[in-house]
C-alpha positions as CSV (number, residue, x, y, z in Angstrom):
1,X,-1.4,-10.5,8.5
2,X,-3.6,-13.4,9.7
3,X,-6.2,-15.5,7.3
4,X,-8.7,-16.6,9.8
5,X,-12.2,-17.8,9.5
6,X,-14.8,-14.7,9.6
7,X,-18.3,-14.4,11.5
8,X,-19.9,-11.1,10.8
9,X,-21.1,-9.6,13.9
10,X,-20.1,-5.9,15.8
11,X,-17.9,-3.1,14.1
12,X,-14.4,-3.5,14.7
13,X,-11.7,-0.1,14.4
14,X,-9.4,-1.1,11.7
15,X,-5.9,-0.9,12.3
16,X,-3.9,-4.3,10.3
17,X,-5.3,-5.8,7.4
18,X,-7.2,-10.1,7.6
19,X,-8.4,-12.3,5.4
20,X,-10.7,-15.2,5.6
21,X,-13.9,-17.2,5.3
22,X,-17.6,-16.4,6.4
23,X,-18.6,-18.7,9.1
24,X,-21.7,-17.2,9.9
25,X,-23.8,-14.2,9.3
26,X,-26.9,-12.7,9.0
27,X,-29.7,-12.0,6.6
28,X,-28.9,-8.4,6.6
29,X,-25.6,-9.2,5.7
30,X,-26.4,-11.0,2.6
31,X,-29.2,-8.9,2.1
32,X,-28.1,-5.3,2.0
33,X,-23.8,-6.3,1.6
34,X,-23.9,-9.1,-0.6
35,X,-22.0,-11.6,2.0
36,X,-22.7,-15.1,2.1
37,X,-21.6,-17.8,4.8
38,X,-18.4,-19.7,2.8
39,X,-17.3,-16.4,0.6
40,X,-13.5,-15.3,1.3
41,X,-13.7,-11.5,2.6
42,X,-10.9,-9.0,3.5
43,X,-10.6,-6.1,5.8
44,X,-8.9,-4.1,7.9
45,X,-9.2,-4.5,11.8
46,X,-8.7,-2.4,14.7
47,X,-7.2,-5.8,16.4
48,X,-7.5,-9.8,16.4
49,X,-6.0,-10.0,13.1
50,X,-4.6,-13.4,13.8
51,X,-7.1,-14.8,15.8
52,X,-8.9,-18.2,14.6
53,X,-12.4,-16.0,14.4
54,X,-13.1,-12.7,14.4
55,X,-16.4,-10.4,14.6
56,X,-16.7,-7.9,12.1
57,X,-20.0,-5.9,10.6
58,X,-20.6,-6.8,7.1
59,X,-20.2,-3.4,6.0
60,X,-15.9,-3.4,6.8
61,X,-16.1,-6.3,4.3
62,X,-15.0,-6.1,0.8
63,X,-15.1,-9.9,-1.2
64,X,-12.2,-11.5,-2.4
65,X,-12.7,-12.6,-6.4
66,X,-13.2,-16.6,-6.8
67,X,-9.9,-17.4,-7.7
68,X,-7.7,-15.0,-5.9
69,X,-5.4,-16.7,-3.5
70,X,-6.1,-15.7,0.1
71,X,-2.4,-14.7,0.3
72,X,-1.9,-12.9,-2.4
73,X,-5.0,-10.6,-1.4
74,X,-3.6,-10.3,1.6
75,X,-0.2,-9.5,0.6
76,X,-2.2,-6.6,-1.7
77,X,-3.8,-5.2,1.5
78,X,-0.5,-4.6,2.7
79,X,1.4,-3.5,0.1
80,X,-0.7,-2.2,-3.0
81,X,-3.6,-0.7,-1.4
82,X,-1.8,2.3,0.7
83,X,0.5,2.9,-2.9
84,X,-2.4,3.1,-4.8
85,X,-4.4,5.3,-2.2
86,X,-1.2,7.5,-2.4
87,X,-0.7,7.9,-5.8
88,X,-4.0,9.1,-6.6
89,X,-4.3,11.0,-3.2
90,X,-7.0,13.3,-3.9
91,X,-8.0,12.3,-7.2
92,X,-12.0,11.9,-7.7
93,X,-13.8,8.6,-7.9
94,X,-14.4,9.2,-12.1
95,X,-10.5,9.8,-12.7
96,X,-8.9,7.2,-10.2
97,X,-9.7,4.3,-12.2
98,X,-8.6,5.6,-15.5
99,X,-5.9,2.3,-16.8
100,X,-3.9,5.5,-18.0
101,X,-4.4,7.9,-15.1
102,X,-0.5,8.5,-14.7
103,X,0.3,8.9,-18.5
104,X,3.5,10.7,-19.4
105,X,4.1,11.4,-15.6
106,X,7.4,11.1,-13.7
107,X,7.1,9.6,-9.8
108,X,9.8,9.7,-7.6
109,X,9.4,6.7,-4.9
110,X,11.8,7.4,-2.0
111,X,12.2,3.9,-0.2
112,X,12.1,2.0,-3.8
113,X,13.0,-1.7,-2.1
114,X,10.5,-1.6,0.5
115,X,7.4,-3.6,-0.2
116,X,5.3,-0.7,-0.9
117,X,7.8,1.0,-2.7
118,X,8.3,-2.1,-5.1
119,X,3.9,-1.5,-5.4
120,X,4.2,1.9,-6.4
121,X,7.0,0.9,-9.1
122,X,4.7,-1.5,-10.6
123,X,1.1,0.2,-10.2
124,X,3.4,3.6,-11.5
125,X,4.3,1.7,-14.8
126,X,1.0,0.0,-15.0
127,X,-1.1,3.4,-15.0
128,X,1.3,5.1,-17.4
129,X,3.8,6.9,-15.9
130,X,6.3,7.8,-18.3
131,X,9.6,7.5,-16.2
132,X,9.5,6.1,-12.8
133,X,12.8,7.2,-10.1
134,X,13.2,4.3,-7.1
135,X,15.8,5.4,-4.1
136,X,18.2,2.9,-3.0
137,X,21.9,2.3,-2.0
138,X,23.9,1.1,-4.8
139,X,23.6,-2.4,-3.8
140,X,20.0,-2.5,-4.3
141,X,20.1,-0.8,-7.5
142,X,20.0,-3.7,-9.7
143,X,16.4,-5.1,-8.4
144,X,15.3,-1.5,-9.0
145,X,16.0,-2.1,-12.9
146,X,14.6,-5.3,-12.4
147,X,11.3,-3.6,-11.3
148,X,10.8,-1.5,-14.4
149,X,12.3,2.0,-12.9
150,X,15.7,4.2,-12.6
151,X,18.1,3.8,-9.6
152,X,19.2,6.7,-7.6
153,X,20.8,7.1,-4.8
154,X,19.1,7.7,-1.5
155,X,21.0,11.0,-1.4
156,X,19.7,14.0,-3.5
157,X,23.4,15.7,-3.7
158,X,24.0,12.4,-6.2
159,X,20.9,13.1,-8.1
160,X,21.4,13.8,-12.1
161,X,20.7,17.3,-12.7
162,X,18.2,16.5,-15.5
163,X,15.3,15.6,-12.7
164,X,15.2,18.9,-11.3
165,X,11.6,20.5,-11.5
166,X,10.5,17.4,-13.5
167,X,9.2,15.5,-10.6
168,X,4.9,15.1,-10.8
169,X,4.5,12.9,-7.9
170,X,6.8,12.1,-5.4
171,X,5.7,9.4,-3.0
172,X,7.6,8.6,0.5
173,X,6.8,5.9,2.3
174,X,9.8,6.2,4.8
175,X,8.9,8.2,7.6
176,X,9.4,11.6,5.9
177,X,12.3,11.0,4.0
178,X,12.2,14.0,2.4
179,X,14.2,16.8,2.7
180,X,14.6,20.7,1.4
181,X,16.8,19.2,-0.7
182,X,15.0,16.6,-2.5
183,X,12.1,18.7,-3.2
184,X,14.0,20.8,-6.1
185,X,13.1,18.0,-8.1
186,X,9.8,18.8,-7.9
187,X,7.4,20.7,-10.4
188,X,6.2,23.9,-9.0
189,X,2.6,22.2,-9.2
190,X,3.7,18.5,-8.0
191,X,2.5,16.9,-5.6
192,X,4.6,15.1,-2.4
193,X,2.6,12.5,-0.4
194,X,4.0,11.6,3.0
195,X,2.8,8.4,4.9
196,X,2.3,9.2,8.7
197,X,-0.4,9.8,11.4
198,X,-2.0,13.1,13.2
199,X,1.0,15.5,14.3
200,X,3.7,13.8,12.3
201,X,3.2,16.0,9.9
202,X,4.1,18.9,11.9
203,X,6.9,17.0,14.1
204,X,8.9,15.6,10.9
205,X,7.9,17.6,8.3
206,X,6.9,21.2,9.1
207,X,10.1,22.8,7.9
208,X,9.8,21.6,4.8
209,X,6.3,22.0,4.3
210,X,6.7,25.8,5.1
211,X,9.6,26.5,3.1
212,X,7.6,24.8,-0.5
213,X,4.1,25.9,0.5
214,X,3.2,25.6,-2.8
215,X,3.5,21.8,-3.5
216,X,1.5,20.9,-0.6
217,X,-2.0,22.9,-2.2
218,X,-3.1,18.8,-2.0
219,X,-3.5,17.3,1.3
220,X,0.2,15.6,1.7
221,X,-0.1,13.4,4.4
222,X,-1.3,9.7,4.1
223,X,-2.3,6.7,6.1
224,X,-3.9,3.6,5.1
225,X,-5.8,2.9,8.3
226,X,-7.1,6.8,8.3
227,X,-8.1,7.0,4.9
228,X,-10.3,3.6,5.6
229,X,-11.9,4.9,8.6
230,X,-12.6,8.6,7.0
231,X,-13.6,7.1,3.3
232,X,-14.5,3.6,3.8
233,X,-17.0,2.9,1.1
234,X,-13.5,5.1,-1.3
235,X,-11.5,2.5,0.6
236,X,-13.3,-0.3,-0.2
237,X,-13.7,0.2,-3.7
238,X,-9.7,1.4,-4.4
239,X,-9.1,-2.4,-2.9
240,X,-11.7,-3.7,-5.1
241,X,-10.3,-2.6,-7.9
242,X,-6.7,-4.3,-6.9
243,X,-8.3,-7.3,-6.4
244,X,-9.6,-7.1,-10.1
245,X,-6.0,-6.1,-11.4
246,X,-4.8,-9.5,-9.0
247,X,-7.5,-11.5,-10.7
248,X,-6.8,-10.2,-14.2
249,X,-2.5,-10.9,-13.5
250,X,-2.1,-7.6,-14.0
251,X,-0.1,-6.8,-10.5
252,X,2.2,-9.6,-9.0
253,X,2.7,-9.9,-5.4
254,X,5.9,-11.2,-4.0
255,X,5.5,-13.9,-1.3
256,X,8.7,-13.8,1.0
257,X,7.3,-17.0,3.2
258,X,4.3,-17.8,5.3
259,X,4.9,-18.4,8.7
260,X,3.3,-19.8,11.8
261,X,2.6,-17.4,14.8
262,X,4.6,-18.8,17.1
263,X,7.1,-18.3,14.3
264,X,7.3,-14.4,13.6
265,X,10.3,-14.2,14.7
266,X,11.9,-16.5,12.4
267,X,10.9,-13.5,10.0
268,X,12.6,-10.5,11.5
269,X,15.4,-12.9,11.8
270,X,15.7,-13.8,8.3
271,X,14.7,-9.6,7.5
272,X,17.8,-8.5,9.7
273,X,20.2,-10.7,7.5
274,X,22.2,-10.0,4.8
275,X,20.2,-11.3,1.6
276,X,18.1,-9.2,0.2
277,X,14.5,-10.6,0.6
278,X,11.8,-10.0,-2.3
279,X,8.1,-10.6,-1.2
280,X,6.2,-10.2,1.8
281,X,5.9,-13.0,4.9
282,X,1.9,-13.6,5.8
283,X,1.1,-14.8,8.9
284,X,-1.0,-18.0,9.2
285,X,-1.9,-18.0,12.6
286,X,-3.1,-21.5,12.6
287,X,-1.5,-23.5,9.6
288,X,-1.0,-26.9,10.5
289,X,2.6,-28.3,10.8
């Protein structure tokens, strides 16, 4: 994630999320988008994501609130946006922004320590949801309490018996997780959303997709770049509505560290070590040392 300056210009496919300032743009810009030179904008972008300036056509943009830190709305691109876009999967544009769309629900997050699992914890509890399951090995089960949901175990055979068929949503942000198995805790009419791209779906999770036909009646597979290039107007208003929970401290993004470009590493150093890191590391390609 990169928080260059950003002159409006050609259309750009998205493909990683950037934040930054309007250097220049056009009247059409400000005339038909609303974008002004000096407003803080955020998109996602097919590539140059950590480049000093970027082109992008005013129509990618969405505006970042006046007082919203550039990191934090760029830590909610990463993280909040695809949960939220997977949780309400499908839902229409009246229901999706209902404060209490989840109440008396029960979500399953498979992956509960991983940054977007930790998102779906907190926008789970925030819309409602009356019990919220997080997977992780024991180890990590205390910062699962610590996030507001119950700790299992990332192995359904350890499961307590009292979540079979109670499951509304589950939500797996691992690669298809999911197994035969972890489906009977489902509800006969829940629904499972998988992140992935194109044939995923059939390579990882055909078998189980044809043995419970019946909780995948909603499309099951998600991804954050196709949903903004197929819904983009959808897209840009699910994040402006995260932004508006940011500016109102309703959610709370962890910052892990910023880092330098040249010193990305030093982040998948400190990722493959022992200590648990909370938060997500934002690229700054050109902070000053």
């Amino acid at each position: 994630m990169g928080l260059p300056k950003v002159p409006l210009n050609d259309s750009i496919t998205p493909g990683v999320d950037v934040v930054g300032k309007v250097l220049m743009c056009g009247d059409s810009a400000t005339v038909i988008h609303g974008v002004n030179n000096g407003d803080t904008v955020a998109s996602l972008v097919g590539c140059g994501g950590n480049a000093k300036y970027i082109n992008l056509n005013a129509v990618q943009l969405v505006r970042v609130p006046r007082g919203v830190a550039s990191i934090s709305a760029s830590i909610v691109i990463e993280s909040y946006l695809p949960a939220f876009q997977a949780l309400l999967l499908k839902v229409s544009k009246e229901d999706r922004y209902n404060p209490s769309i989840l109440n008396g629900k029960k979500v399953l997050i498979l992956g509960g320590i991983t940054t977007v699992g930790q998102a779906l914890i907190e926008l789970c509890l925030l819309l409602g949801a009356s019990q919220v399951y997080g997977t992780a090995i024991t180890k990590h089960h205390k910062l699962i309490v610590s996030l507001g949901a119950i700790p299992v175990e990332i192995g359904p055979e350890t499961w307590p018996e009292d979540m079979n068929e109670q499951i509304d949503i589950a939500v797996d942000p691992s690669n298809f997780a999911v197994s035969k198995e972890t489906l009977k805790v489902m509800k006969q009419d829940g629904k499972l959303v998988c992140f992935g791209r194109g044939g995923d779906i059939d390579k990882f999770a055909g078998p189980v997709l044809d043995t419970f036909p019946g909780l995948f009646n909603i499309k099951s597979l998600y991804n954050v770049f196709d949903e903004w290039m197929e819904n983009l107007e959808g897209s840009k208003g699910d994040l402006s509505y995260l932004f508006g929970l940011l500016k109102q401290n309703r959610i709370d993004p962890q910052l892990a560290g910023t880092l330098r470009l040249n010193k990305v590493s030093d982040a998948h150093v400190v990722l493959d070590g022992k200590r648990r890191i909370q938060g997500t590391f934002v690229c700054l390609p050109f902070e000053k040392k």
